[in-house]
N, C-alpha and C positions, 0 to 999 in steps of 0.2 A: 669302951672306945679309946683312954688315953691309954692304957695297956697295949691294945694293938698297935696306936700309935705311935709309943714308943718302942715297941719291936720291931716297927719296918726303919723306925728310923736306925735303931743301930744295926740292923741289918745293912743299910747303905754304907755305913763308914768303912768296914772292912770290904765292901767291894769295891769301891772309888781307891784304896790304899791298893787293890790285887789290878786295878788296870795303870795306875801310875807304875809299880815295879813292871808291871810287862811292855811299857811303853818304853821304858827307861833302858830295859837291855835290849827292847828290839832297833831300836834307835840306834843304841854303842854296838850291836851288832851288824851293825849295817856297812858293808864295801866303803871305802874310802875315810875321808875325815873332813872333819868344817872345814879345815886351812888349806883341803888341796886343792890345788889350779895347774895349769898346764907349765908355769914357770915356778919350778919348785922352791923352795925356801933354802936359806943358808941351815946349813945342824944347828947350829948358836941360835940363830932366828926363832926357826921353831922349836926348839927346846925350851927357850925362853914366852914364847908365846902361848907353849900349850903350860908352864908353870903358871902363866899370869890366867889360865881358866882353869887351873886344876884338873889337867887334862893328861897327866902324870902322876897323880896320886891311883891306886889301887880302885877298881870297878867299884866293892862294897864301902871304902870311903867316900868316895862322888857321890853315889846315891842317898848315903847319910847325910852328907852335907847340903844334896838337892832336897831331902825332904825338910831339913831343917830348916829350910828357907822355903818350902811350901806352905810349911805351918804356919808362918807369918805375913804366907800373902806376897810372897819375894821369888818368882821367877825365875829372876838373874837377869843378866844382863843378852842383846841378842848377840850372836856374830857377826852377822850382815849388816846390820841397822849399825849403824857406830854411834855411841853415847844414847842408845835406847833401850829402855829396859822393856822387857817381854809383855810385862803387865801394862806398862804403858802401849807397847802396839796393841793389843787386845782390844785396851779402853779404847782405843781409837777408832778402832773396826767394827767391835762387835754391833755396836747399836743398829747398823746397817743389816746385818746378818739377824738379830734378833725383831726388827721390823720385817723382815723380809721372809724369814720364817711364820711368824707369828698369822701375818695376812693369807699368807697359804694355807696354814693350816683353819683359820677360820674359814676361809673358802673350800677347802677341801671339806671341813662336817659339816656347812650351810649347803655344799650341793651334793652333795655324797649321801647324806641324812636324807636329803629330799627326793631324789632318786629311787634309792634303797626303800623308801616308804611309797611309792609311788608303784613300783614295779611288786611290792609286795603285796598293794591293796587289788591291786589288775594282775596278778598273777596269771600268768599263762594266757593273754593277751599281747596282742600286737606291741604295745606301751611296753609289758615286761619282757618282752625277746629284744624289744629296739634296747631298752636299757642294760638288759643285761650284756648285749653284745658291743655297747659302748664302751661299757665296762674292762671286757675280754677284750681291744683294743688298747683300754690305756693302760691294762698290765702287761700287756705283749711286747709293747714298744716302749724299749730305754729311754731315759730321760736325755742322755747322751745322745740319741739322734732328734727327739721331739724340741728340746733348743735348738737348734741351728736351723733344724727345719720351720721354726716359729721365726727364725729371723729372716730366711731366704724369700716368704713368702708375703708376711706381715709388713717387713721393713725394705726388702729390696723389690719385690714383684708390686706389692701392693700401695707400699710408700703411705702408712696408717698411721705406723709407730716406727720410734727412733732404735732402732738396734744397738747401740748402748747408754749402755745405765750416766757416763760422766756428758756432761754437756745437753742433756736432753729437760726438756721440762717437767716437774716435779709430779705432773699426775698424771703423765703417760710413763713414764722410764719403768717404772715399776710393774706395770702392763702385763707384759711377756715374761717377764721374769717370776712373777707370783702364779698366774698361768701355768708354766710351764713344769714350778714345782708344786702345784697345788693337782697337777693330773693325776699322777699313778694314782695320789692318796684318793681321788673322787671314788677313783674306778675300784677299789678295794673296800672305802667305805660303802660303797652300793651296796655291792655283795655281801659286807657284813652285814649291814642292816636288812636287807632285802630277807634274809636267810634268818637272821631272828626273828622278824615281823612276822614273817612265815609260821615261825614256830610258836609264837607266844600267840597268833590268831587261831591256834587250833586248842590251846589248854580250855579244861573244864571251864576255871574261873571267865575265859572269855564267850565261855557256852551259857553260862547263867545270865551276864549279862546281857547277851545278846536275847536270850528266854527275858529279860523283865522289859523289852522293849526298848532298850538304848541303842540310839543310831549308831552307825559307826565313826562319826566324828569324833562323838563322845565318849565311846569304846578304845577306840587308839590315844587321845588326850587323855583321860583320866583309871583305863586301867592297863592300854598295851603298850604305853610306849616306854615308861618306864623298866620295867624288865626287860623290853627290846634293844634299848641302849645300854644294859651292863655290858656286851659281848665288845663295844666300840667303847666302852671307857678302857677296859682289857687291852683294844689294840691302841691306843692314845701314844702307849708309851714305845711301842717298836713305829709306829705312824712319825713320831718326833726326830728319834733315830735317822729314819728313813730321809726324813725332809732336809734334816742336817748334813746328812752325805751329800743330799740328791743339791745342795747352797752351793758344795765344792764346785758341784759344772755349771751350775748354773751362773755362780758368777764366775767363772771365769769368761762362760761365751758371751756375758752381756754386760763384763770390766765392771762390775758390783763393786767397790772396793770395801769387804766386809772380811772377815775371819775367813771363809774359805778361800779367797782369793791370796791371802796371806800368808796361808796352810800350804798352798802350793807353790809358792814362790820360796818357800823357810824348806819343801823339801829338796825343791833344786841346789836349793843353797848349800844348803846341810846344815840347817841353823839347828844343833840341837835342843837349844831350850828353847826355841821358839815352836818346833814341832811338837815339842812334849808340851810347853804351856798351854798352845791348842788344843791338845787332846785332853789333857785334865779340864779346860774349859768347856769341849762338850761331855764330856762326859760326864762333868760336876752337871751340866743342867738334864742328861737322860737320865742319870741318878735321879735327880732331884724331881721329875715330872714322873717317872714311872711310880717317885715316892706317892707324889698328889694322889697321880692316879687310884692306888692302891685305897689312899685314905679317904675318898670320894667312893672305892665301889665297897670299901666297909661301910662308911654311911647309907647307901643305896641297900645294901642287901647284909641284913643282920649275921645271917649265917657266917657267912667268910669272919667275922667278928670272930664267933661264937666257937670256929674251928683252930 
């Protein structure tokens, strides 16, 4: 086990280093520059401005010098923000964005999980067609229309909850917000677990048990559910992915003020090391959870060890 363990781990370093270099030239590749605005700068000006960000030194020296200060945990400074350093906006933000994720995604395997298990023990029942076509609903519909739509109805027709996140009280604001990114993933978890349950209820092993007389409470608790959940520890890590894109709209439509909210406001701007610091910060954590993941379904299941 510490063997595999340390093969996924250095397998992550060199991926986390291949998405900071593609972040790095997609960013310097990008139409325009931080310092443009509609009243342009004096030559002197901005000569002198892009010297004071090293913004005149050579592409492969900037990125040398951005990673040299990655390795220490050093950002840089933002453009936008004046006298803020990147890592400081981060720390400021993210706790919100990591709350706000985290709640979703518990909601999303607490009912996704139950679902999926439900619609797989009633297979081919009224129960499993309602379920599954809940499901085929919340992957149909972007998360992009199901916020706005959660607030037209919830917050302005129905006047339940506060439609945004600043000024609202602290155990409703977060409501529609964890809701809203906690959908697609239910309706994907169904389906994965629905489709394992499925499968692991027809192997032998659960044929014997079923031969020695064990109900099926005690058939799914103690021999199908575990093997039914390797296939949703598998998707844990594109489900995270997914939730952390899906934080960008989410707060924006409901003024979250977390990292995605941030991320968008840094690309209007053109902050460039604020958009790059955000993306090494999600992506140090998809790295880091797909890591989990991995080392949780080597524990579950010997074989992947063993290969």
């Amino acid at each position: 086990m510490l063997r595999y363990a340390c093969l996924r781990v250095l397998g992550a370093i060199p991926t986390l280093l291949l998405v900071i270099a593609i972040a790095f030239l997609m960013v310097r590749s990008a139409p325009g520059g931080p310092f443009d605005s509609e009243r342009s700068l004096p030559d002197d000006v901005a000569a002198n401005v892009e010297r004071a960000f090293h913004l005149d030194e050579p592409l492969p020296q900037q990125f040398l010098r951005y990673m040299r200060g990655v390795v220490v945990a050093d950002l840089g400074p933002s453009y936008s923000y004046r006298d803020r350093r990147v890592s400081e906006l981060i720390r400021s933000a993210y706790s919100q964005s990591i709350r706000l994720g985290a709640l979703s995604m518990f909601l999303a395997v607490i009912v996704g999980a139950s679902f999926g298990l439900l619609a797989a023990l009633r297979k081919d029942t009224i129960l499993d067609r309602l379920l599954s076509g809940i499901a085929m609903v919340g992957i149909s519909i972007p998360i992009f229309v199901v916020a706005p739509l959660m607030v037209l109805v919830f917050a302005v027709f129905l006047d339940w909850l506060p439609s945004s996140y600043t000024g609202a009280d602290n155990a409703t604001r977060l409501v529609m917000p964890v809701i809203a990114l906690a959908l697609p993933q239910i309706a994907y978890i169904t389906r994965i677990v629905r489709a394992s349950m499925i499968e692991v209820m027809q192997t032998d092993f659960i044929r014997t048990a079923r031969a020695q007389g064990l109900s099926t409470a005690s058939i799914v608790r103690y021999h199908a559910l575990k093997p039914a959940t390797l296939p949703l520890l598998s998707y844990m890590g594109p489900a995270v992915a997914a939730i952390l894109a899906g934080s960008i709209v989410v707060e924006q439509v409901f003024g979250v003020p977390g990292v995605g909210k941030l991320f968008v406001e840094a690309a209007l701007n053109r902050d460039y090391p604020l958009v790059l610091g955000i993306t090494i910060f999600y992506a140090a954590i998809v790295i880091a959870l797909n890591l989990l993941v991995d080392l949780m379904y080597g524990y579950l299941d010997p074989r992947t060890r063993a290969q």
